[in-house]
Backbone as XML, in Angstrom:
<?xml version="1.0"?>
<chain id="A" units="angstrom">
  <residue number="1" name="UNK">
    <atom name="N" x="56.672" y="13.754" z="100.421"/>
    <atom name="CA" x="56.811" y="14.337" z="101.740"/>
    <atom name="C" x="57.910" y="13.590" z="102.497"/>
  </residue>
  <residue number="2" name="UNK">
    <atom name="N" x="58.453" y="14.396" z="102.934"/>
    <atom name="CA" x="59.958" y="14.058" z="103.714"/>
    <atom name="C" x="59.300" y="13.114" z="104.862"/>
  </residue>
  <residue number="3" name="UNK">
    <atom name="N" x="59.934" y="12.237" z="105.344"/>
    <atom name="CA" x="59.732" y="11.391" z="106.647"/>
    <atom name="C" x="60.732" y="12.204" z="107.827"/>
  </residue>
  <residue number="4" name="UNK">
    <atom name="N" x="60.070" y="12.577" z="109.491"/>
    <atom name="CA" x="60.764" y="13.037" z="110.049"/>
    <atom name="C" x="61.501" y="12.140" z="111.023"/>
  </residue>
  <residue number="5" name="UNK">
    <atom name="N" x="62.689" y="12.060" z="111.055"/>
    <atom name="CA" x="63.468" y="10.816" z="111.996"/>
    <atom name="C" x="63.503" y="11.136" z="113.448"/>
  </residue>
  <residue number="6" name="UNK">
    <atom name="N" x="62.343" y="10.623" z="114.321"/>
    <atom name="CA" x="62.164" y="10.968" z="115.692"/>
    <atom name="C" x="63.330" y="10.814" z="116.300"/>
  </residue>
  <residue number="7" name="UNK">
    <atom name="N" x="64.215" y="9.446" z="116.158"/>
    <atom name="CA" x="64.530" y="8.785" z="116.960"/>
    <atom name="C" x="66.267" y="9.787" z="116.336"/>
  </residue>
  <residue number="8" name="UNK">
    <atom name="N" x="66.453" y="10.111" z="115.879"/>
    <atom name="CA" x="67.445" y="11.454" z="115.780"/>
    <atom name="C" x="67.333" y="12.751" z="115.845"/>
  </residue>
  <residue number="9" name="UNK">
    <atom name="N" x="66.406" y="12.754" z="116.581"/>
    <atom name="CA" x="66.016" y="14.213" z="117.054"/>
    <atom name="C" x="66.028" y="13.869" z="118.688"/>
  </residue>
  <residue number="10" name="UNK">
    <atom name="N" x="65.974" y="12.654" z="119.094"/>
    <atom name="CA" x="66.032" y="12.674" z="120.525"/>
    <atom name="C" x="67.144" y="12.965" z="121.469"/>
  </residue>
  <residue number="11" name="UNK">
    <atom name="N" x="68.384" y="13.244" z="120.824"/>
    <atom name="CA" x="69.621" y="13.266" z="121.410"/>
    <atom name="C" x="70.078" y="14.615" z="121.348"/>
  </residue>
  <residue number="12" name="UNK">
    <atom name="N" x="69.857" y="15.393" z="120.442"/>
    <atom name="CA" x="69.763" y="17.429" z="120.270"/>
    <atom name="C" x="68.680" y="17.566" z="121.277"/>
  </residue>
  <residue number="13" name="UNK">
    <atom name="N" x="67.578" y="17.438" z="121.027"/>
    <atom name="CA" x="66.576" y="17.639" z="121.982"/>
    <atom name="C" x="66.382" y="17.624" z="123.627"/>
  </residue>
  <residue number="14" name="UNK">
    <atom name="N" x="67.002" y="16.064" z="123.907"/>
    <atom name="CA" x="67.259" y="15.956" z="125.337"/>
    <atom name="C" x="68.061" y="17.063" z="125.565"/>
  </residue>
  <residue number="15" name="UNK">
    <atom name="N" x="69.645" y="16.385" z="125.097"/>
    <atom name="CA" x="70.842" y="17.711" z="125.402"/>
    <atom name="C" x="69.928" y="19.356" z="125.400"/>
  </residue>
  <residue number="16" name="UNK">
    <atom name="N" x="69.559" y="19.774" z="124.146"/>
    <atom name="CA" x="68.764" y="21.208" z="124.634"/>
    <atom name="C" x="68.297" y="21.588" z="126.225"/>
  </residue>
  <residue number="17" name="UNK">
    <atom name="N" x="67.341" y="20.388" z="126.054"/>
    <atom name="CA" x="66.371" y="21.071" z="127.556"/>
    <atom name="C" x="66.951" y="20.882" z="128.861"/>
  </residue>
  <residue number="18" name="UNK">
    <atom name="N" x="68.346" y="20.130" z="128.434"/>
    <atom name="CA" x="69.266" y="20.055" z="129.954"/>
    <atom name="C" x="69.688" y="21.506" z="130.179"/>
  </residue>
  <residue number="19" name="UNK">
    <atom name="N" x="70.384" y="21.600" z="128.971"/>
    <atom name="CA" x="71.219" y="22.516" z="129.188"/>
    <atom name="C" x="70.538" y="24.110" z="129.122"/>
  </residue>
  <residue number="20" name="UNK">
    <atom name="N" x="69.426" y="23.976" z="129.076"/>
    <atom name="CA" x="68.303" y="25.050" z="128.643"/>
    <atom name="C" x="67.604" y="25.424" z="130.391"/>
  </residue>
  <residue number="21" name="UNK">
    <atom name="N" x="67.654" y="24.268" z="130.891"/>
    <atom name="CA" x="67.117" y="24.295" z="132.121"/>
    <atom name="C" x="67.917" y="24.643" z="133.113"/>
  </residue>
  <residue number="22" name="UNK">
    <atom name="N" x="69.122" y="24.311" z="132.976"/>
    <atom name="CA" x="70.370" y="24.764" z="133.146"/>
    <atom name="C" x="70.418" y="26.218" z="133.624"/>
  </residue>
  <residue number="23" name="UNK">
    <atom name="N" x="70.961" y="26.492" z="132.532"/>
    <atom name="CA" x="71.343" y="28.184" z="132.308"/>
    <atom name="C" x="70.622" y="28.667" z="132.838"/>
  </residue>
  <residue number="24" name="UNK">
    <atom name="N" x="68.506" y="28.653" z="132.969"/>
    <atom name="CA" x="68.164" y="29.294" z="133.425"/>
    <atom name="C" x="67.920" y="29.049" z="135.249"/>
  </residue>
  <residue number="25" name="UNK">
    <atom name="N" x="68.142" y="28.246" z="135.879"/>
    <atom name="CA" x="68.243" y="27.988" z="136.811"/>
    <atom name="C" x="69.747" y="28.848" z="137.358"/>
  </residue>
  <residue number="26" name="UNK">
    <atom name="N" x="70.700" y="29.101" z="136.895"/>
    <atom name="CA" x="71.913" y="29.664" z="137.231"/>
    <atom name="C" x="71.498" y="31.235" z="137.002"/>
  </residue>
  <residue number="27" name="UNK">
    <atom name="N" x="70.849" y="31.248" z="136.092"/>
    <atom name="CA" x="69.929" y="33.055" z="136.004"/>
    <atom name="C" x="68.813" y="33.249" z="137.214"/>
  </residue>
  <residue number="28" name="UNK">
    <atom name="N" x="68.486" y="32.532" z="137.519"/>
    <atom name="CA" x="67.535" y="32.506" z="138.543"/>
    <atom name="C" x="67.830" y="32.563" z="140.321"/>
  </residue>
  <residue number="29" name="UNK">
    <atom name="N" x="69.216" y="31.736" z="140.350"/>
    <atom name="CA" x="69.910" y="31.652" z="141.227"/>
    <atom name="C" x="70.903" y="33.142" z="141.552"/>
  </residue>
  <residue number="30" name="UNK">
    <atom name="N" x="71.215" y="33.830" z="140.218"/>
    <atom name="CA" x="71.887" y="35.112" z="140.232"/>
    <atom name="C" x="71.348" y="36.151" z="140.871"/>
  </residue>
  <residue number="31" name="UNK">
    <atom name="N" x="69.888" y="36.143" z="140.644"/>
    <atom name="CA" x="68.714" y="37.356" z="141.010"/>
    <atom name="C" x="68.892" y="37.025" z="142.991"/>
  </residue>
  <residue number="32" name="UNK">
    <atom name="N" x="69.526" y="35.849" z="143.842"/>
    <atom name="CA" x="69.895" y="35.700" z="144.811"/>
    <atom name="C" x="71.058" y="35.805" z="145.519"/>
  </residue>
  <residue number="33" name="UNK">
    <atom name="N" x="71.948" y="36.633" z="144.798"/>
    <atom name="CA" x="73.639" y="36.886" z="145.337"/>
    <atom name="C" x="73.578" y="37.826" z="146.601"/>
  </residue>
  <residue number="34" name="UNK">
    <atom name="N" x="73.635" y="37.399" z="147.316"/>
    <atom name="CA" x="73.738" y="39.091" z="148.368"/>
    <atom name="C" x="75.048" y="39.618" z="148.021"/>
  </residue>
  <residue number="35" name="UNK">
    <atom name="N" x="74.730" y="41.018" z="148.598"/>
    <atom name="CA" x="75.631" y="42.248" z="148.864"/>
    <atom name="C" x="76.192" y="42.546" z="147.554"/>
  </residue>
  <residue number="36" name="UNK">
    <atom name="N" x="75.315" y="42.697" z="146.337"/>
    <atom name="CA" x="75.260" y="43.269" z="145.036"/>
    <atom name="C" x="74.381" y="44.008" z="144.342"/>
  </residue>
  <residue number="37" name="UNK">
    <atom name="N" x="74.699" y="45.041" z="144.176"/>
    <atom name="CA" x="73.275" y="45.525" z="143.476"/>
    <atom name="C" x="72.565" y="44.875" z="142.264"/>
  </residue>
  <residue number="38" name="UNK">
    <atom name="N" x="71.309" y="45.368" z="142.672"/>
    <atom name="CA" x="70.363" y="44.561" z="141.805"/>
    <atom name="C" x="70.528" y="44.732" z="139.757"/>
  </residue>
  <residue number="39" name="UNK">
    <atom name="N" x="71.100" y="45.830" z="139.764"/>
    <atom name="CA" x="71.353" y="46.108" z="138.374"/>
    <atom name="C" x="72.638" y="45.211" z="137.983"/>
  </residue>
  <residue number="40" name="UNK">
    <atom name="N" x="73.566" y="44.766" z="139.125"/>
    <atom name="CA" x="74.416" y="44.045" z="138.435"/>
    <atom name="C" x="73.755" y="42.764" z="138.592"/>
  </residue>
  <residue number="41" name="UNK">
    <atom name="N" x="72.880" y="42.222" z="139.398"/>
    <atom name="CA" x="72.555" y="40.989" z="139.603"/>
    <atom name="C" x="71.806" y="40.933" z="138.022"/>
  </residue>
  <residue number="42" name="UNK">
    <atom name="N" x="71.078" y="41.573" z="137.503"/>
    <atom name="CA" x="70.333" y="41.742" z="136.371"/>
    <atom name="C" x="71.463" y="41.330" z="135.181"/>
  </residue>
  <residue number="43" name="UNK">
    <atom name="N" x="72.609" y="42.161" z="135.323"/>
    <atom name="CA" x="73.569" y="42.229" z="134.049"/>
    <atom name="C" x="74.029" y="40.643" z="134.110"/>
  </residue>
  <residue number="44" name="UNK">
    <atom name="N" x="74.412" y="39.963" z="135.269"/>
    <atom name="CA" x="74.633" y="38.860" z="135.466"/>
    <atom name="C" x="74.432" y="37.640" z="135.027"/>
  </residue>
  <residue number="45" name="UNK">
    <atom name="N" x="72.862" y="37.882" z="135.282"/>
    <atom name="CA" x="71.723" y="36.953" z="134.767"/>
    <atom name="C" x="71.688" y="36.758" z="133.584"/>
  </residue>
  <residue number="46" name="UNK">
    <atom name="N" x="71.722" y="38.689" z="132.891"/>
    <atom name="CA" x="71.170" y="38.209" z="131.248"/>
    <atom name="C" x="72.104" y="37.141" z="130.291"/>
  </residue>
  <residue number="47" name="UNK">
    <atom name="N" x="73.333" y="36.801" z="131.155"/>
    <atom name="CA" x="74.311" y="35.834" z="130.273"/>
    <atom name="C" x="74.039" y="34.274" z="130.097"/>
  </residue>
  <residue number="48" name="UNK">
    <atom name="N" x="73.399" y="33.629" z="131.104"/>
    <atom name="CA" x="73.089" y="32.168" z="130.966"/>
    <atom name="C" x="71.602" y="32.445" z="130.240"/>
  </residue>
  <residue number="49" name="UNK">
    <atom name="N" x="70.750" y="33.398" z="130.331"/>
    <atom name="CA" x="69.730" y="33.718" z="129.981"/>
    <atom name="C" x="69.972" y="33.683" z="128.138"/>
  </residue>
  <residue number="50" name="UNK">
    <atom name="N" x="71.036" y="34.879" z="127.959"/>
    <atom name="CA" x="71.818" y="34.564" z="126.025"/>
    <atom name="C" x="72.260" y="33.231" z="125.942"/>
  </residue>
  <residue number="51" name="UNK">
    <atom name="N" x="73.201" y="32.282" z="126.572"/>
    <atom name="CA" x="73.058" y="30.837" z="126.716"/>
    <atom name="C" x="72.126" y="30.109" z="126.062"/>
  </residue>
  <residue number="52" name="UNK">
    <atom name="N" x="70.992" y="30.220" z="127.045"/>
    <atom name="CA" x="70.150" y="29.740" z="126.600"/>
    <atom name="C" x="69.260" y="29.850" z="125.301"/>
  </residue>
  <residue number="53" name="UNK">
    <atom name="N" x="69.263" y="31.121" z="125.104"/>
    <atom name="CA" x="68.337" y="31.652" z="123.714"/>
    <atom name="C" x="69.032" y="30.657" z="122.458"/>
  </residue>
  <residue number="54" name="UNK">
    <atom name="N" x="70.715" y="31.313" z="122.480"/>
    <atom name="CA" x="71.887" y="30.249" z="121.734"/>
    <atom name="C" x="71.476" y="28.810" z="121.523"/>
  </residue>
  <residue number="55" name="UNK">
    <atom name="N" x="70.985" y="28.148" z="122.498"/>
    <atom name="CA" x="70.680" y="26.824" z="122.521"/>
    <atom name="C" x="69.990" y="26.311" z="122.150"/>
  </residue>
  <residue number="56" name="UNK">
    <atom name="N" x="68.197" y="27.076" z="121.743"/>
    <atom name="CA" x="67.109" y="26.898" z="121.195"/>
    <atom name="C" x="67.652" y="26.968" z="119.875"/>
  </residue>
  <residue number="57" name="UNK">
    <atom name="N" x="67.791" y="28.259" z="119.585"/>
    <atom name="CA" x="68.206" y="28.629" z="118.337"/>
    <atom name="C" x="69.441" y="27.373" z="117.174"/>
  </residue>
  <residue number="58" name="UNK">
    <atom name="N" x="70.246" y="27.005" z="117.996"/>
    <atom name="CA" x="70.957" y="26.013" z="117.307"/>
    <atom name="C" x="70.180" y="24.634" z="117.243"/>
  </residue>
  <residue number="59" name="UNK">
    <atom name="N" x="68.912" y="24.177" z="118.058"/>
    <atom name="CA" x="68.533" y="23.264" z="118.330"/>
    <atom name="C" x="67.493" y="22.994" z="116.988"/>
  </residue>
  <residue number="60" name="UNK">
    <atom name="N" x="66.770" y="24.399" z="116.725"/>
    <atom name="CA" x="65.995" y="24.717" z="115.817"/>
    <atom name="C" x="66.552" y="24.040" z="113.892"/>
  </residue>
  <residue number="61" name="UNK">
    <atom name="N" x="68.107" y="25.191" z="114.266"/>
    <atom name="CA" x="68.861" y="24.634" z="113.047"/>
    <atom name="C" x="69.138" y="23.567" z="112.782"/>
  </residue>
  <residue number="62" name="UNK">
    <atom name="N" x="69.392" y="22.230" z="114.112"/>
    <atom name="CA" x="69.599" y="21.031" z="113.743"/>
    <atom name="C" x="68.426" y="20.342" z="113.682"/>
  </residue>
  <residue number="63" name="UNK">
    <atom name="N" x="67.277" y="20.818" z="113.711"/>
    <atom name="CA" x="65.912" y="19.950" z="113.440"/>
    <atom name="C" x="65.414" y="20.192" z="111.940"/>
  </residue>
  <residue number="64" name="UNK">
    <atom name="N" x="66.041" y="21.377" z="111.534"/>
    <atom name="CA" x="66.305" y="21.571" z="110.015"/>
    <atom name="C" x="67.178" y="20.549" z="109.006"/>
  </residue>
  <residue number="65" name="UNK">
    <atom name="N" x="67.926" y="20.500" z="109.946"/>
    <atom name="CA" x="68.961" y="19.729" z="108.993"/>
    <atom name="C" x="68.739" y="18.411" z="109.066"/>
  </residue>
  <residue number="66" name="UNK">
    <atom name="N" x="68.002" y="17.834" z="109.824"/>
    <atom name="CA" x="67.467" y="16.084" z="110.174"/>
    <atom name="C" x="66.235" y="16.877" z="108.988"/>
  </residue>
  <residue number="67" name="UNK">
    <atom name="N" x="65.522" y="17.381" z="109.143"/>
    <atom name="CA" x="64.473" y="17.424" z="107.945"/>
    <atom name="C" x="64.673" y="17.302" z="106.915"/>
  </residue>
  <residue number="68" name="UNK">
    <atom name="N" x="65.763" y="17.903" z="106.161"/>
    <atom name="CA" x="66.429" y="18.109" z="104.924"/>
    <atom name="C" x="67.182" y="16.970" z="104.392"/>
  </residue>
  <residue number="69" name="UNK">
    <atom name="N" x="67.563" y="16.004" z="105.214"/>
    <atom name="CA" x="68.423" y="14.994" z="105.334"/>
    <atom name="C" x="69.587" y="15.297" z="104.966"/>
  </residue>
  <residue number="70" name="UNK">
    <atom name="N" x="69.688" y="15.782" z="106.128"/>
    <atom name="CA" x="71.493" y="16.041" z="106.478"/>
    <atom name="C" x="71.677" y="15.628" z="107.850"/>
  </residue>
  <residue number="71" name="UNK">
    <atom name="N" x="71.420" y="14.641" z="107.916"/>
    <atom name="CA" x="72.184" y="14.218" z="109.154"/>
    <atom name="C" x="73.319" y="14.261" z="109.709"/>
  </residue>
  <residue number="72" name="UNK">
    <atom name="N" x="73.917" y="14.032" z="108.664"/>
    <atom name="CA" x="75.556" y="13.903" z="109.007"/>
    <atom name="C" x="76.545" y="15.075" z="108.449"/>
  </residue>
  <residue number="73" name="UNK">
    <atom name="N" x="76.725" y="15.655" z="109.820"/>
    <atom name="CA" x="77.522" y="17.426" z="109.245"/>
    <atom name="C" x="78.653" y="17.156" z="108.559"/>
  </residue>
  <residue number="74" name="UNK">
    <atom name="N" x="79.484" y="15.982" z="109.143"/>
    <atom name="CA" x="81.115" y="15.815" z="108.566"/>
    <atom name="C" x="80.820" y="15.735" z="107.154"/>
  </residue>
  <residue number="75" name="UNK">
    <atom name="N" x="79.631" y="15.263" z="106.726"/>
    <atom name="CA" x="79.307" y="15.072" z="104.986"/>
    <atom name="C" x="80.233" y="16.142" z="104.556"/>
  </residue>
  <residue number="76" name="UNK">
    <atom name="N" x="79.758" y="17.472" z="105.026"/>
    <atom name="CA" x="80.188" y="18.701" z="104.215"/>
    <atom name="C" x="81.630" y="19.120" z="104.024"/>
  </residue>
  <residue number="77" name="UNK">
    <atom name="N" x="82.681" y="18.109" z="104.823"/>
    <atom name="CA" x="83.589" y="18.700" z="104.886"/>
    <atom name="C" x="85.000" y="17.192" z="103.847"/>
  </residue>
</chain>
């Protein structure tokens, strides 16, 4: 059984939930623009909102790759 390396998962992880908290706070802040309609305030939003999804999703892949022991991406190149 693989050993999981906490202490390299803490630096993807932090970065994630900044930038996760982020985006959606700027989506949240959008739904408050005056003198726009609400369908564009919506279209607005859904972009830091994809941001964010992006961010989990890559965060996911690099908790894969610390599992697998691949730590180090430049390896591949």
């Amino acid at each position: 059984m693989k050993q999981i390396h906490w202490k390299k998962l803490i630096a993807p992880l932090l970065i994630a939930v900044i930038l996760t908290v982020y985006y959606l706070i700027i989506s949240a802040s959008c739904l408050f623009l005056p003198g726009i309609p609400m369908i564009l305030k919506l279209v607005i939003a859904v972009i830091p909102i994809a941001l964010a999804s992006v961010i989990i999703y890559v965060l996911l892949e690099r908790i894969e790759e610390i599992r697998n022991g691949e730590e180090d991406d430049l390896s591949k190149y």
